[in-house]
N, C-alpha and C positions, 0 to 999 in steps of 0.2 A: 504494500500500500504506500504513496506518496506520502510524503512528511508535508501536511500541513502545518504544522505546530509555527507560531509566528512570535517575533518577541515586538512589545511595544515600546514605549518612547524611551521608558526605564531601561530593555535590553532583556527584563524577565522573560523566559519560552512560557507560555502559555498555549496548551493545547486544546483544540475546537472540539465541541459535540461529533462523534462518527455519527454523521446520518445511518452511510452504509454500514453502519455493523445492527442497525436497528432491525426489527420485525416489520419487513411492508415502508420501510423507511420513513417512520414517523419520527417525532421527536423527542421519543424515549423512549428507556429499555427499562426491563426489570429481569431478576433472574438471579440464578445463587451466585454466593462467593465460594472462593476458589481459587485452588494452584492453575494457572496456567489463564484467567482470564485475566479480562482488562478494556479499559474503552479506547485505548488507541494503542497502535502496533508499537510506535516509537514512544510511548510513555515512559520515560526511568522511573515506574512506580516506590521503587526504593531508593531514591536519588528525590529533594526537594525540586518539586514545581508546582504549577500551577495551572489550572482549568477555568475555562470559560463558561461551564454549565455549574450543575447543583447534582451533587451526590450525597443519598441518603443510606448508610448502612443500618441493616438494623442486625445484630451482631445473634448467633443461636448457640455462641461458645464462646469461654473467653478463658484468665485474662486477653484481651488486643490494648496493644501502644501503638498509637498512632497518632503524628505530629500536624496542628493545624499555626499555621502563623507560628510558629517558633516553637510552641507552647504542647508538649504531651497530656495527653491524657489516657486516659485506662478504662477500658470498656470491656464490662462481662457481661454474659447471656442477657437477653432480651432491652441489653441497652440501644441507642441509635448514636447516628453521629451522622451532623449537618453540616455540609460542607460547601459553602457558599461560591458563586461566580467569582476567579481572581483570589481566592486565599490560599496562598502559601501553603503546599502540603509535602509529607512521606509517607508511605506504607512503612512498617516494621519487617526487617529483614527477620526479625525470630519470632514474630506473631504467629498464629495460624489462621486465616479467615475465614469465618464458616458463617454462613447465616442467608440476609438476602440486599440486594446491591439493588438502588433505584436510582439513573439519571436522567437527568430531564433536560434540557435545548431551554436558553431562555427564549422567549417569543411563544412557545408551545402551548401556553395560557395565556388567556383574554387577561386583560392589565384589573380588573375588577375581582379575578380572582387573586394576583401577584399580590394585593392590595391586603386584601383579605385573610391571606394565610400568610405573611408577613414574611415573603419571599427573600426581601433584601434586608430581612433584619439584623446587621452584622454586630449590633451591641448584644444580642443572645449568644447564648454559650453553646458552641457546637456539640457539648455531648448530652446529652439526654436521657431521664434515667424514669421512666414511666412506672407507675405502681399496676397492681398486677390486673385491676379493668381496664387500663389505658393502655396495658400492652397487650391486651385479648382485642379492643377495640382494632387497634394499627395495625394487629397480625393477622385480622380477618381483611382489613379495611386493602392489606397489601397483598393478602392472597388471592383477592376477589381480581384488583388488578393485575395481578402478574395472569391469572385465568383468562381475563377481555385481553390481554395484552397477546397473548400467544394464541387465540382462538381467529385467525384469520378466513377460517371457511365462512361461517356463519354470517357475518354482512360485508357491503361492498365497502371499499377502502376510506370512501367520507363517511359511513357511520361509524364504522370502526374505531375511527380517529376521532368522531364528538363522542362514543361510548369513554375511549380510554378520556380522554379531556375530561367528564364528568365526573370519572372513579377514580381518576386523579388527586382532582376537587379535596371529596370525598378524604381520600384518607391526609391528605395534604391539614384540611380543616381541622383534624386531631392531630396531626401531628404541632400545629402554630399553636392552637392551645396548650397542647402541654407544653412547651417554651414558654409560650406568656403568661404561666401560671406560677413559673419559679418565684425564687421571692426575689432572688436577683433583679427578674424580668420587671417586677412591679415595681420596685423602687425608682427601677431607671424609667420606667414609664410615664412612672406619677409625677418625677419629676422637671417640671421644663425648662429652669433654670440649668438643670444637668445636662440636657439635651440639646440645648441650644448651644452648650459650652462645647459638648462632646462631638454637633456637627462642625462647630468654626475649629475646632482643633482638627478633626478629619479636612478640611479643606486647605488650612493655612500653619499645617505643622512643619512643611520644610520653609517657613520664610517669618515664623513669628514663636519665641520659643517663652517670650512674657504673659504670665498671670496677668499681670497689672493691665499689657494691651490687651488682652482678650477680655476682661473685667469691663475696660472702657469702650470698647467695642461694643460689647452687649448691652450696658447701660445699666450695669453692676455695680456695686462697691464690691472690695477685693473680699470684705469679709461675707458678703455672703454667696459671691461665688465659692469661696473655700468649703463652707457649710454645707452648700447644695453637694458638691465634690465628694466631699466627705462621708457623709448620708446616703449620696446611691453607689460608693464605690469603697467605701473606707481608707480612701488615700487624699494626698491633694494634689490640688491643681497641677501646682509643677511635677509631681509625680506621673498625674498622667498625661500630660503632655511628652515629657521625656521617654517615658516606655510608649510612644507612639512616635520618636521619632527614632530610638533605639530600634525598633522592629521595620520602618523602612529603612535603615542603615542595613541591618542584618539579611533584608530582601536582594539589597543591590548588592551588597555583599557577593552574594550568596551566587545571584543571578547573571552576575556582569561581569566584563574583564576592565569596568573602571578603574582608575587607578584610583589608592586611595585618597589621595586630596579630591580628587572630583566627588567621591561619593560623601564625603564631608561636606564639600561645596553645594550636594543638589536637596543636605537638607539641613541648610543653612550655618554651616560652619566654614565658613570661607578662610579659617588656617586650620593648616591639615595637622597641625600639632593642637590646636584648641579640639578638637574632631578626637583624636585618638587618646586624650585624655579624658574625652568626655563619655566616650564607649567603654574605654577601660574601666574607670569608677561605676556602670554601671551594668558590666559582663563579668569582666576579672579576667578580660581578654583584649590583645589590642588586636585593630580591627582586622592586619596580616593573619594574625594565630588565628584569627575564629572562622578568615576565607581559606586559608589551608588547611583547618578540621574536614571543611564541607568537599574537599575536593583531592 
């Protein structure tokens, strides 16, 4: 198969949804995990990249370690893991994956649903850990579709594809729920002061690295942005601004043959010694040792 895989402005490879590896080549598969599968041929599944669709594991054995944004987590039996358009990932070279794999094409849902099952929700935590009605609900909700999904005799290929769409929906809608039920989920929700901080730091973290201007920006006093900060995250401000600019340092890293003054430069340390100090205090790596672990 051709090496679609493209890298964007950053230089991260980022690989596309396989149409053609789909059923009827709709815009998404379902189907077990397993030695030997995968959604693209040139994928280094155990090598960190990145994808352009949404993969949802829902795990049938465990321990699985599995790396999303820098960041491990540990998943046993009947947990999930949500793994968003464009997040930083690894499989585990010593894991075993057993259970069932679901990805999707973004576009493959009408935006009213995207909307509704909280599709781009990247403040939720990708692993998931359902109590035992909520994992009876998802394991029927995904065996139903993996059934419409593989049953291609029965109708012609536009119903087929509004049936999978619907049952999608379906188990999609239990899946966004139990996310937005954590208590995590609800803090960050309820709070707007935290969200508004949390989108202007996602927008303008490689060029504004101050509390104080994001405070006057929003139309804050410093003290109670820290408080909002603090109450839906337990940290502050400058904390998490800094682990958001530390994890695109570790992206490009990771991703590029930047040198390292430019990847200082592109998120905003324009001396390559203020840069390697500034990663070191908060890795225990300067930013050479931690691109040469990865490679």
């Amino acid at each position: 198969m051709a090496d679609r895989s493209n890298q964007g402005g950053d230089g991260i490879r980022t690989f596309p949804f396989p149409v053609e590896l789909s059923v009827g080549g709709v815009g998404m598969q379902v189907g077990p995990m397993g030695t030997g599968r995968t959604w693209h041929a040139d994928a280094p599944l155990e090598r960190v990249h990145r994808i352009d669709f949404h993969v949802v594991m829902l795990f049938g054995a465990g321990p699985v370690r599995h790396m999303v944004d820098f960041t491990e987590y540990e998943a046993g039996a009947g947990d999930l893991l949500w793994i968003r358009p464009g997040q930083v990932h690894r499989f585990s070279r010593t894991s075993e994956y057993r259970g069932t794999v679901l990805t999707m094409q973004p576009g493959f849902l009408p935006r009213s649903t995207v909307e509704a099952t909280g599709l781009y929700r990247y403040d939720l935590p990708p692993l998931l850990h359902p109590d035992p009605a909520r994992l009876a609900g998802l394991r029927d909700a995904l065996g139903q579709l993996r059934r419409e999904y593989e049953d291609t005799a029965t109708l012609p290929l536009s119903l087929h594809t509004a049936v999978l769409r619907h049952t999608l929906t379906a188990f999609l809608l239990r899946l966004a729920h139990l996310a937005a039920s954590s208590a995590e989920a609800r803090r960050q929700r309820s709070d707007s002061t935290f969200t508004l901080f949390r989108d202007a730091v996602e927008r303008d973290f490689a060029t504004n690295h101050s509390v104080s201007a994001y405070a006057d920006a929003l139309g804050y006093s410093r003290r109670t942005l820290v408080r909002a900060v603090r109450a839906a995250t337990g940290e502050t401000p400058k904390s998490f601004i800094d682990k958001r600019v530390v994890l695109e340092a570790k992206r490009l890293l990771a991703h590029t043959d930047l040198p390292i003054g430019r990847v200082g430069a592109a998120i905003g340390f324009p001396d390559a010694a203020n840069f390697s100090k500034f990663f070191h205090q908060h890795t225990d790596q300067t930013p050479a040792a931690f691109r040469a672990e990865l490679r």
